[in-house]
PDB file of N, CA, C, O and CB in Angstrom:
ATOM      1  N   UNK A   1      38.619  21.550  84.799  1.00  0.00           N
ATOM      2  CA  UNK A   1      38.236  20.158  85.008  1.00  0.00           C
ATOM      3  C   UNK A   1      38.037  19.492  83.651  1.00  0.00           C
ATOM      4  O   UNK A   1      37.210  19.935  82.854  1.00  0.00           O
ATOM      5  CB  UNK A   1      36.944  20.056  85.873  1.00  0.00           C
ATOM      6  N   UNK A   2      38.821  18.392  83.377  1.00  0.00           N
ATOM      7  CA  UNK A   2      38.761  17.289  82.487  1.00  0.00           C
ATOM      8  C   UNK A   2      37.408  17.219  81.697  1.00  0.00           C
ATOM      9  O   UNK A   2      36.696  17.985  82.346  1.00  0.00           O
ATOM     10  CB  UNK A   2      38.987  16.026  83.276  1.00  0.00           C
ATOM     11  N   UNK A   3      36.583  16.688  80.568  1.00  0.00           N
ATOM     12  CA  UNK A   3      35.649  16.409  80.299  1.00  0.00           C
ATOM     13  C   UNK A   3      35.561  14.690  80.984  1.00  0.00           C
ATOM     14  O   UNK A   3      36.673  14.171  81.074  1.00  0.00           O
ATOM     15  CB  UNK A   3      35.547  16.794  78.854  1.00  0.00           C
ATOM     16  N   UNK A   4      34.376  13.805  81.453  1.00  0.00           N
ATOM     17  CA  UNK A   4      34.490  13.001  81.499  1.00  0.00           C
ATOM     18  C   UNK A   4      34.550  11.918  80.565  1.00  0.00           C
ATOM     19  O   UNK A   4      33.747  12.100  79.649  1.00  0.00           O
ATOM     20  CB  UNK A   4      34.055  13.067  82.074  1.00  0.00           C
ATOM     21  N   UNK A   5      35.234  10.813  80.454  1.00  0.00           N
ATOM     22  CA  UNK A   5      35.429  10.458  78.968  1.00  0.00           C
ATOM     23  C   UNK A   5      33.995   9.121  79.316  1.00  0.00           C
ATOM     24  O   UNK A   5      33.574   8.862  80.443  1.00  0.00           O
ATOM     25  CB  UNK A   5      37.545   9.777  78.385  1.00  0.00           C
ATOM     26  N   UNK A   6      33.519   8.496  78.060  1.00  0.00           N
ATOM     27  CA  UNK A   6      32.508   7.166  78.307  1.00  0.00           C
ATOM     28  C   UNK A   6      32.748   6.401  78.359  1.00  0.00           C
ATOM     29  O   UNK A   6      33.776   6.447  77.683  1.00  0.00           O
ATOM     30  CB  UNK A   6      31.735   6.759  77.784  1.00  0.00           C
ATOM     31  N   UNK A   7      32.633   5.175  78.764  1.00  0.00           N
ATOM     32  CA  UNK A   7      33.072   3.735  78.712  1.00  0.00           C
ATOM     33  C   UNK A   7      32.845   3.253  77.420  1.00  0.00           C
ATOM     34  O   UNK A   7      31.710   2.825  77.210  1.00  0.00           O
ATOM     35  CB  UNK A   7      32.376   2.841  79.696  1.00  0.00           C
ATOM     36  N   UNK A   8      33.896   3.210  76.233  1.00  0.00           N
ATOM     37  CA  UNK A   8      33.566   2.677  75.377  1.00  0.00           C
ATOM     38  C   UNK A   8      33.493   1.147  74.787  1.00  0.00           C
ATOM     39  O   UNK A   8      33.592   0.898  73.586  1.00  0.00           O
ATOM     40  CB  UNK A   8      33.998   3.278  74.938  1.00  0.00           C
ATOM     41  N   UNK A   9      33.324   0.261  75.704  1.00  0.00           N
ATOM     42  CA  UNK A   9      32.564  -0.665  75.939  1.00  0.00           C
ATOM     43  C   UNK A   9      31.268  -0.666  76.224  1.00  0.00           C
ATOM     44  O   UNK A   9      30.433  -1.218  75.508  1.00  0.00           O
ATOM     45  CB  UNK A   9      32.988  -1.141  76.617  1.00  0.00           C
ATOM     46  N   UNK A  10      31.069  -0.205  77.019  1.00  0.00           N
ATOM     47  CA  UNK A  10      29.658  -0.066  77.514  1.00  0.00           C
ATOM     48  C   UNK A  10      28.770   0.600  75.775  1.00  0.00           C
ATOM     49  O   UNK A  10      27.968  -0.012  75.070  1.00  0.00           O
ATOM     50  CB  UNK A  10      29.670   1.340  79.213  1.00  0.00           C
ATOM     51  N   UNK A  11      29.411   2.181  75.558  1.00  0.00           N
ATOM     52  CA  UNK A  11      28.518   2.340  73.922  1.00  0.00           C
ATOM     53  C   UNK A  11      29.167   1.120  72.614  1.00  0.00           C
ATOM     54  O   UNK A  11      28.916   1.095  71.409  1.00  0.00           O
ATOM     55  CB  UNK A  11      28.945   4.389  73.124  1.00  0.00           C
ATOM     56  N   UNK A  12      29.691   0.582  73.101  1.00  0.00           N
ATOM     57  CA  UNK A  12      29.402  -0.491  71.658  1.00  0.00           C
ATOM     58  C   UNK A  12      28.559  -1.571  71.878  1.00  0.00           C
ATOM     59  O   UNK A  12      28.492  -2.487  71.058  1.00  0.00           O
ATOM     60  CB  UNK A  12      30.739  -1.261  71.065  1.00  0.00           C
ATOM     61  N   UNK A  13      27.675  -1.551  73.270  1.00  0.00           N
ATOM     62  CA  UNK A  13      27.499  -2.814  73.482  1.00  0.00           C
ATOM     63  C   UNK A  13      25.505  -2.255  73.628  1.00  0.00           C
ATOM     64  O   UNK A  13      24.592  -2.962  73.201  1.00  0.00           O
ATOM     65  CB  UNK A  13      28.653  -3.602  75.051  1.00  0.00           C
ATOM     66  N   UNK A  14      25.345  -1.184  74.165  1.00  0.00           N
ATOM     67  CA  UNK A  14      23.884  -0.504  74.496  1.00  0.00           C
ATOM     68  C   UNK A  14      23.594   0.980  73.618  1.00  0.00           C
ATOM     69  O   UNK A  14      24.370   1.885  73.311  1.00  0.00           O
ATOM     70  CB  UNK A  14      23.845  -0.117  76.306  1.00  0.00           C
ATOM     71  N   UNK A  15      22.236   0.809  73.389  1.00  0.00           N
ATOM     72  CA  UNK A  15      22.130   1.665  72.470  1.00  0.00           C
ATOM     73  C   UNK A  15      21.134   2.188  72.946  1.00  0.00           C
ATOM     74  O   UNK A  15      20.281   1.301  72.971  1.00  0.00           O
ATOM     75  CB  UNK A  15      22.092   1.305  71.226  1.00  0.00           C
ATOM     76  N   UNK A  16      20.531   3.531  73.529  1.00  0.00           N
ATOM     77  CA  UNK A  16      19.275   4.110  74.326  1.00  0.00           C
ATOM     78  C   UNK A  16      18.277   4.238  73.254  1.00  0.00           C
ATOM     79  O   UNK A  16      18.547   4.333  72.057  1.00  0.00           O
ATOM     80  CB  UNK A  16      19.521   5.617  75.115  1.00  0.00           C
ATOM     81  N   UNK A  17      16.863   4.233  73.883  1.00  0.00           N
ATOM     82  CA  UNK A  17      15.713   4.167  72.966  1.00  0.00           C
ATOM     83  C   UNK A  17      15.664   5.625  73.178  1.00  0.00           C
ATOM     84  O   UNK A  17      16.345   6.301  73.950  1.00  0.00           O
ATOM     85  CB  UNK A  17      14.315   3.173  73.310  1.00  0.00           C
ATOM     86  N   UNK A  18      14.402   6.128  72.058  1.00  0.00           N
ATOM     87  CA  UNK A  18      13.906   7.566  72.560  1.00  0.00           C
ATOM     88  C   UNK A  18      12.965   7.674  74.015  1.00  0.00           C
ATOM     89  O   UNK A  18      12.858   8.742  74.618  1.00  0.00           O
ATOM     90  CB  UNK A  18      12.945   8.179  71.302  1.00  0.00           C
ATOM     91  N   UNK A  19      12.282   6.357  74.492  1.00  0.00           N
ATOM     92  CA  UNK A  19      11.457   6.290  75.217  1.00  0.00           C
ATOM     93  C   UNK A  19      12.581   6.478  76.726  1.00  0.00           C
ATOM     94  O   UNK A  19      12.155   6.991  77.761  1.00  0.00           O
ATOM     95  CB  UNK A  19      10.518   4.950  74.858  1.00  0.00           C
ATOM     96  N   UNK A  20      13.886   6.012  76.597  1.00  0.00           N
ATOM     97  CA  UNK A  20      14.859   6.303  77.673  1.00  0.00           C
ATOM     98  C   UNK A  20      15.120   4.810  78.096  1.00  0.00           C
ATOM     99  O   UNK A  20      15.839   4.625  79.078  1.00  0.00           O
ATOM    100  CB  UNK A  20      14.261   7.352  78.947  1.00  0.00           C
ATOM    101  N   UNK A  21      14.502   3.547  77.313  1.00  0.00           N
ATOM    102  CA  UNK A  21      14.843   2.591  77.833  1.00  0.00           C
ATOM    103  C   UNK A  21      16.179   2.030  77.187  1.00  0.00           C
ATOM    104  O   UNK A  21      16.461   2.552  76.109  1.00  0.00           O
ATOM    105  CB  UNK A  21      13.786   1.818  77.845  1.00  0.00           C
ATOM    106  N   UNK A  22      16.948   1.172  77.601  1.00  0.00           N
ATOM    107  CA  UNK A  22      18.367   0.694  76.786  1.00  0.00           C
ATOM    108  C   UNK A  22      17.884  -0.720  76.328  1.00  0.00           C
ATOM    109  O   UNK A  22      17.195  -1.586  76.867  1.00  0.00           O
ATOM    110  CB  UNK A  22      19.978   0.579  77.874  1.00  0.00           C
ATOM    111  N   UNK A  23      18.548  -0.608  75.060  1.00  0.00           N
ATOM    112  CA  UNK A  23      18.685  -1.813  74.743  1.00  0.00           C
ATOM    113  C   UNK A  23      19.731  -2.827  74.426  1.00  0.00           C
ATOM    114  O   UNK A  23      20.674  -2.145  74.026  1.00  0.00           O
ATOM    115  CB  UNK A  23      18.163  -1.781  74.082  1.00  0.00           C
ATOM    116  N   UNK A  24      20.010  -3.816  74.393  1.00  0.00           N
ATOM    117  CA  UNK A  24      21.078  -4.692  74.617  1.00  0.00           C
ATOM    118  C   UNK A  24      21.191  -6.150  73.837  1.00  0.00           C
ATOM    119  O   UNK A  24      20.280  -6.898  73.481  1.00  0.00           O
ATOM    120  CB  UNK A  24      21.037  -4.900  76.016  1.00  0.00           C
ATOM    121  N   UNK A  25      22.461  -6.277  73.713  1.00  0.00           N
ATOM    122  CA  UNK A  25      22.474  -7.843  72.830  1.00  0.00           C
ATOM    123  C   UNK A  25      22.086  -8.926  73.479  1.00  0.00           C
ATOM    124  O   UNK A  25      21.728  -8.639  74.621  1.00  0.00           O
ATOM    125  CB  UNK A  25      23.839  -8.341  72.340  1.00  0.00           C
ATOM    126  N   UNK A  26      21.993 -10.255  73.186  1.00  0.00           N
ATOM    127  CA  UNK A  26      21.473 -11.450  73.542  1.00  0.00           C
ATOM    128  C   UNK A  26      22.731 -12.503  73.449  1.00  0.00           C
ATOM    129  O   UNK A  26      23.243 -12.723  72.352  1.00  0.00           O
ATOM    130  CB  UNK A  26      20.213 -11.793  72.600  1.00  0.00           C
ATOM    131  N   UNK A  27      23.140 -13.052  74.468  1.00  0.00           N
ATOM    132  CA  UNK A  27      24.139 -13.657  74.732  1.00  0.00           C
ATOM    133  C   UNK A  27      23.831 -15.367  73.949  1.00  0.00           C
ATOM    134  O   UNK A  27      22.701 -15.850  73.881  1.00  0.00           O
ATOM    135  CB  UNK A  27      24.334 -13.485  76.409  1.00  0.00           C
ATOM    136  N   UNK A  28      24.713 -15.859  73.582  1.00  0.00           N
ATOM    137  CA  UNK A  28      24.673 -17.508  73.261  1.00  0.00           C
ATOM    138  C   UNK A  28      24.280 -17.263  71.746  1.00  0.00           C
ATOM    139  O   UNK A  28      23.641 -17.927  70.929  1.00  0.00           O
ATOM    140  CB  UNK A  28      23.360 -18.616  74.280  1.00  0.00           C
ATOM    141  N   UNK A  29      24.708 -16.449  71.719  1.00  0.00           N
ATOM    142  CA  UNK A  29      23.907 -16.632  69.809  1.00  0.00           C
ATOM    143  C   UNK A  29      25.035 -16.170  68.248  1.00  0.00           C
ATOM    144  O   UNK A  29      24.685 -15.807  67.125  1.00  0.00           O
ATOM    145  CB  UNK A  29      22.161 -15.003  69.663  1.00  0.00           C
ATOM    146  N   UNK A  30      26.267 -16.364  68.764  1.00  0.00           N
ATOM    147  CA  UNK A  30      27.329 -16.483  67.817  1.00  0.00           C
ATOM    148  C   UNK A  30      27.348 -17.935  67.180  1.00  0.00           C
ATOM    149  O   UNK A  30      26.899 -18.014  66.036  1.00  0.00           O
ATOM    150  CB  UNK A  30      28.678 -16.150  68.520  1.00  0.00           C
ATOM    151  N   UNK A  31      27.840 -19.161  67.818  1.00  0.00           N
ATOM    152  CA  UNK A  31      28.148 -19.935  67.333  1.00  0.00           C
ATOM    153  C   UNK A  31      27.252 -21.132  67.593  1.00  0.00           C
ATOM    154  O   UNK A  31      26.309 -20.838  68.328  1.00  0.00           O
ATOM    155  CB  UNK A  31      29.264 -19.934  67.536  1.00  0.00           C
ATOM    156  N   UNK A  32      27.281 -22.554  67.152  1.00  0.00           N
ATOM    157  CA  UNK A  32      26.590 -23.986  67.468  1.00  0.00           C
ATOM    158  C   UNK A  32      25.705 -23.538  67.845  1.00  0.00           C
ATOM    159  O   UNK A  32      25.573 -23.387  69.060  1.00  0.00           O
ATOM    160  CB  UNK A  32      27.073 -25.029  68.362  1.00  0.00           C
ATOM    161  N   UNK A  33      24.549 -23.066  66.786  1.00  0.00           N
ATOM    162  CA  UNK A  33      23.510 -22.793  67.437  1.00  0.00           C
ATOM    163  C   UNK A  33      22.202 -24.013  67.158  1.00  0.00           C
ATOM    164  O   UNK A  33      20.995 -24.056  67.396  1.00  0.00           O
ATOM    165  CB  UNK A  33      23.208 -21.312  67.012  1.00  0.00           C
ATOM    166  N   UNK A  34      23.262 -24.973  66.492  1.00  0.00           N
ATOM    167  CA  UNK A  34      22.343 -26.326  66.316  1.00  0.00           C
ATOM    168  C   UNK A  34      21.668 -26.961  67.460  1.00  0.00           C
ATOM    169  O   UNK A  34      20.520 -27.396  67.371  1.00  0.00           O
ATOM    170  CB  UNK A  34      23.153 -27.433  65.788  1.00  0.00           C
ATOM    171  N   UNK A  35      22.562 -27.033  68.824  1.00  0.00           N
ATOM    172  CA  UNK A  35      22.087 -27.666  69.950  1.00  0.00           C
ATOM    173  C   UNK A  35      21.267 -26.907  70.624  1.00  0.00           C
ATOM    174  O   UNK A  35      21.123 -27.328  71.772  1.00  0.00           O
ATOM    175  CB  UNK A  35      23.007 -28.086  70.737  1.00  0.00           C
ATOM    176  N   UNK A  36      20.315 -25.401  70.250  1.00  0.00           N
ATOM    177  CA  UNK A  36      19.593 -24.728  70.708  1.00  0.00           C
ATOM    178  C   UNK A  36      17.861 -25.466  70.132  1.00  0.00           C
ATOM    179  O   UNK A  36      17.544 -26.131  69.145  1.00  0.00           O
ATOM    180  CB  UNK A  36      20.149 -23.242  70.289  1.00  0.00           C
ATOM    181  N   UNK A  37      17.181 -24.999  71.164  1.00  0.00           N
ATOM    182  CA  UNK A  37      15.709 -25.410  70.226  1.00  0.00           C
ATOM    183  C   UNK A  37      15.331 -24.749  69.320  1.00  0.00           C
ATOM    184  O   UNK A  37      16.119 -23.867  68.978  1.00  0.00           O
ATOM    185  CB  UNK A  37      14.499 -25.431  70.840  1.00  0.00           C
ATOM    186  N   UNK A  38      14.490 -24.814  68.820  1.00  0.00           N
ATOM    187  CA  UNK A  38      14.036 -23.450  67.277  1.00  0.00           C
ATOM    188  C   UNK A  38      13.584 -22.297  68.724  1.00  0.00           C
ATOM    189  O   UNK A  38      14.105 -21.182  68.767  1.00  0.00           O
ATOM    190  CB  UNK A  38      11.834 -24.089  65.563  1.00  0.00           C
ATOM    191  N   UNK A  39      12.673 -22.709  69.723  1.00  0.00           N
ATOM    192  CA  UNK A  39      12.239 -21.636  70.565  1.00  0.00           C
ATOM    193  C   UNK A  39      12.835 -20.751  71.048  1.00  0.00           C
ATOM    194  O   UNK A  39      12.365 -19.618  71.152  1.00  0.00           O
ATOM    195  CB  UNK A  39      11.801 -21.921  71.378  1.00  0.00           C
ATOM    196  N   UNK A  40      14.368 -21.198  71.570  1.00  0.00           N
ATOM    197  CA  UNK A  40      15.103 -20.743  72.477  1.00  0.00           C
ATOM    198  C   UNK A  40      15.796 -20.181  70.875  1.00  0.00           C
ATOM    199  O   UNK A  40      16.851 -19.796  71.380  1.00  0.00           O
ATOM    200  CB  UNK A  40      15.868 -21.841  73.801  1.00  0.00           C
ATOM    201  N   UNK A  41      15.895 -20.008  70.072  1.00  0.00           N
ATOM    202  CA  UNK A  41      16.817 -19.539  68.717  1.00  0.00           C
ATOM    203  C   UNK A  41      15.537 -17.889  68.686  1.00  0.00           C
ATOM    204  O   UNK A  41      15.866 -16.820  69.200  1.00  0.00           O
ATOM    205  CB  UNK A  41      16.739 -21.193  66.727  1.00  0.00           C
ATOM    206  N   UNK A  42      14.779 -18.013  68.294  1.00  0.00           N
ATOM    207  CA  UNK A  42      13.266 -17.313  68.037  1.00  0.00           C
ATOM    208  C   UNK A  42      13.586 -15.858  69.473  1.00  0.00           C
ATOM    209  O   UNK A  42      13.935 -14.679  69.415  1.00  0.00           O
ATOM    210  CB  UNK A  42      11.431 -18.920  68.528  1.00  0.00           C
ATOM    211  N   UNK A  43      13.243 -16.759  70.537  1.00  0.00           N
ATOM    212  CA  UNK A  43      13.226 -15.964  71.426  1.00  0.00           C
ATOM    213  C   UNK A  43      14.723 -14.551  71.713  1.00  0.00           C
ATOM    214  O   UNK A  43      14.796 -13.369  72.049  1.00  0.00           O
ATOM    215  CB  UNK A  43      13.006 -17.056  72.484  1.00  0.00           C
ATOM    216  N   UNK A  44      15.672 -15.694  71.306  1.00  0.00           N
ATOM    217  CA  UNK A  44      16.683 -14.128  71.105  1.00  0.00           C
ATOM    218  C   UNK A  44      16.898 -13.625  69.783  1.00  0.00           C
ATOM    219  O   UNK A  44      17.900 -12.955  69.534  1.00  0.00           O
ATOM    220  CB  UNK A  44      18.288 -14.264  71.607  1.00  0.00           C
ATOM    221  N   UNK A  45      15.998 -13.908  68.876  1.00  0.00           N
ATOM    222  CA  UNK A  45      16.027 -12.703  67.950  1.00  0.00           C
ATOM    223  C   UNK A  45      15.033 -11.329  68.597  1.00  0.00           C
ATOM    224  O   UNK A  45      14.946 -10.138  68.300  1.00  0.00           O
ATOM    225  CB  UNK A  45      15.385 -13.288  66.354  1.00  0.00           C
ATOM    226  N   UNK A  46      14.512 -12.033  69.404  1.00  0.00           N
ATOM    227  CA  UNK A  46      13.627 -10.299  69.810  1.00  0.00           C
ATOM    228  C   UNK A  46      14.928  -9.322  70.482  1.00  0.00           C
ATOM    229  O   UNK A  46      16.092  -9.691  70.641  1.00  0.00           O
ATOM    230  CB  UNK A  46      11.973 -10.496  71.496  1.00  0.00           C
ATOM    231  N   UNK A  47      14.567  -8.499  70.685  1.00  0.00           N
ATOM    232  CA  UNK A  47      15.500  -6.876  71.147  1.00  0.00           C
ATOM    233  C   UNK A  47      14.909  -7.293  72.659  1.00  0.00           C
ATOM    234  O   UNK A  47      13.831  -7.783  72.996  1.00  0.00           O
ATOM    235  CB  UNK A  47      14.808  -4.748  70.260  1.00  0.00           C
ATOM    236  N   UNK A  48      16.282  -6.817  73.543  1.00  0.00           N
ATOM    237  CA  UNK A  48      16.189  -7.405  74.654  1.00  0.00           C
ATOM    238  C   UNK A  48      16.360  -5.799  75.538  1.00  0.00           C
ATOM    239  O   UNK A  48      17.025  -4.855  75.111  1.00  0.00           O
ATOM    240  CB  UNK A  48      17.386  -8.765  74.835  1.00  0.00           C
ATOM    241  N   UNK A  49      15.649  -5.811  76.720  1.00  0.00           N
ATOM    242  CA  UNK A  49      16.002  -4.157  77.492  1.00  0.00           C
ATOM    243  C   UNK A  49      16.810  -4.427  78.488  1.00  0.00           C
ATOM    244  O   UNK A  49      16.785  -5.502  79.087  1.00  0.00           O
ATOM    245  CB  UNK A  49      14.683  -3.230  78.227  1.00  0.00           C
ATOM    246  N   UNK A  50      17.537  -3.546  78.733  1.00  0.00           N
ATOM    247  CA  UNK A  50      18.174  -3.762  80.604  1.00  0.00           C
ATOM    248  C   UNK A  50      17.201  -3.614  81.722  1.00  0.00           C
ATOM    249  O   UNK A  50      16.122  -3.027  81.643  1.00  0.00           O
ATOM    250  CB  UNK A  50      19.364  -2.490  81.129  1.00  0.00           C
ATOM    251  N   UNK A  51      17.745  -4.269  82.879  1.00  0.00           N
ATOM    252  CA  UNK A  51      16.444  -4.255  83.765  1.00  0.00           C
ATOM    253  C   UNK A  51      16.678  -2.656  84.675  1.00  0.00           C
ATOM    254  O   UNK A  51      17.655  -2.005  85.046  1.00  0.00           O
ATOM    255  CB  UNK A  51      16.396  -5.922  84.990  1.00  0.00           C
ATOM    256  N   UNK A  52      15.346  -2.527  84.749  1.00  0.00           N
ATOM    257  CA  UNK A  52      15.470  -0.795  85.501  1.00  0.00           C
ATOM    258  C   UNK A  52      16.395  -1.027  86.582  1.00  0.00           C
ATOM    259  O   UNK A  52      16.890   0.089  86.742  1.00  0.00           O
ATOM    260  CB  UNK A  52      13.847  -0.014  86.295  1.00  0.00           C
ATOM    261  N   UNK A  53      16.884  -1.740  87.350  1.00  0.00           N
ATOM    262  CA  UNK A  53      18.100  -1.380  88.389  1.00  0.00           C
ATOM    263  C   UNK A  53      19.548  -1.086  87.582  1.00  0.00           C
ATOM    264  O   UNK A  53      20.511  -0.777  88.284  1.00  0.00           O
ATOM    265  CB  UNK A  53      18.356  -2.783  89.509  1.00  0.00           C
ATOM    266  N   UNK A  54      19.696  -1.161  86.355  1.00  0.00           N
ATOM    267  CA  UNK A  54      20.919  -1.037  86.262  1.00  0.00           C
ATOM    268  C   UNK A  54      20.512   0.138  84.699  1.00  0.00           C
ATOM    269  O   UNK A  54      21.318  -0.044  83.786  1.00  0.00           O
ATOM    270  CB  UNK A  54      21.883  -2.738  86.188  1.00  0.00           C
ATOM    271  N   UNK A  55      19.707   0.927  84.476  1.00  0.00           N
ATOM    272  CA  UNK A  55      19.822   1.400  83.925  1.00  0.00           C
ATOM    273  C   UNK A  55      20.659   3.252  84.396  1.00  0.00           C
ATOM    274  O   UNK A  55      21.369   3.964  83.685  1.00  0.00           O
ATOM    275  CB  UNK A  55      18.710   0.966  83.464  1.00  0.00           C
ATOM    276  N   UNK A  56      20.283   3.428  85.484  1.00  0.00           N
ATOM    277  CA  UNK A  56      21.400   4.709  85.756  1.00  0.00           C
ATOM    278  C   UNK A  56      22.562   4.466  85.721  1.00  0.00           C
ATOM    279  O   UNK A  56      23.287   5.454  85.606  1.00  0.00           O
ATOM    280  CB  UNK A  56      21.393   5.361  86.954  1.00  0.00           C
ATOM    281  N   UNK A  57      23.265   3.045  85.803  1.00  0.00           N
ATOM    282  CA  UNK A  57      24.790   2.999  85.658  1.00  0.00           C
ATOM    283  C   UNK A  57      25.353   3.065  84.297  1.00  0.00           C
ATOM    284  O   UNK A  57      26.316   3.680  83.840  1.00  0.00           O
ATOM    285  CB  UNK A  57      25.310   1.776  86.238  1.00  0.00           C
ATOM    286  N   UNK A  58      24.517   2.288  83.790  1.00  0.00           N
ATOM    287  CA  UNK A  58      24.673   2.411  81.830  1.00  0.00           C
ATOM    288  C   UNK A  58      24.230   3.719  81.670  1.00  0.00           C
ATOM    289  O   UNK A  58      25.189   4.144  81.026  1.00  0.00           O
ATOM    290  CB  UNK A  58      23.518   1.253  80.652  1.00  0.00           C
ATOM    291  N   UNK A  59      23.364   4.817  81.800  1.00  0.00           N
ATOM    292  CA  UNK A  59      23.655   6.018  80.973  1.00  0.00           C
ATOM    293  C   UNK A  59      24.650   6.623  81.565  1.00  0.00           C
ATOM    294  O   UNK A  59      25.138   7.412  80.756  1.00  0.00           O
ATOM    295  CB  UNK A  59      22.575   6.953  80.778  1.00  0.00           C
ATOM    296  N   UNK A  60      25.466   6.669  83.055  1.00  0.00           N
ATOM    297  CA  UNK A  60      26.640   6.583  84.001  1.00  0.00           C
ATOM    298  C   UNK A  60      27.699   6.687  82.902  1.00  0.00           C
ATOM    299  O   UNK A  60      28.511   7.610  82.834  1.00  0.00           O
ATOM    300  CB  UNK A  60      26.737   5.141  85.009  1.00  0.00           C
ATOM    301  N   UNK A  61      27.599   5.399  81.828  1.00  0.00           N
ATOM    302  CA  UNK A  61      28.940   5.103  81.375  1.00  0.00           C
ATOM    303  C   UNK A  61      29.072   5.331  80.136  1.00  0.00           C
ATOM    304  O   UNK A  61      30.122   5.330  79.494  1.00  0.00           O
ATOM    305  CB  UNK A  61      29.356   3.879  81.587  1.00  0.00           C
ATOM    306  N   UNK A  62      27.197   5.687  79.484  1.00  0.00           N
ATOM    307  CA  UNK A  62      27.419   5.824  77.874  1.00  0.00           C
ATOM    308  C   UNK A  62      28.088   7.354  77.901  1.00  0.00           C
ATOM    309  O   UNK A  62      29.001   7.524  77.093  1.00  0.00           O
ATOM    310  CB  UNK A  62      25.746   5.706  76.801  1.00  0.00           C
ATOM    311  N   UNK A  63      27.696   8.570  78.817  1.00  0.00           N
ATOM    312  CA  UNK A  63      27.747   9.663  78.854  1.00  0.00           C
ATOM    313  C   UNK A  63      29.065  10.019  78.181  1.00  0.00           C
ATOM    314  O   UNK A  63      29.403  11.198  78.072  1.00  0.00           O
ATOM    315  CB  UNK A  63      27.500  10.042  80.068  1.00  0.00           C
TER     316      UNK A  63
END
């Protein structure tokens, strides 16, 4: 039997903590980020987690 291969999308995009939680990028924050507020700019510099329903499919696909 084959090894299973990972979705390599999925590992360029989530990166697992040691605690087992994933973490993930923040969407809207490449370009024109003039028409954003300073708040809404602030708020996605923090590190963002996946929500616990979809975390067994992401380690599913980093594997």
């Amino acid at each position: 039997m084959p090894k299973m291969k990972s979705v390599k999308a999925a590992v360029k995009r989530f990166r697992i903590k040691k605690n087992g939680t994933i973490k993930r990028g923040s969407a809207f924050r490449r370009h024109i980020l003039t028409k954003q507020d300073a708040a809404t700019r602030r708020e996605q510099n923090s590190p963002k987690l996946v929500h616990s329903t979809n975390i067994a499919a992401i380690k599913e696909m980093i594997k």
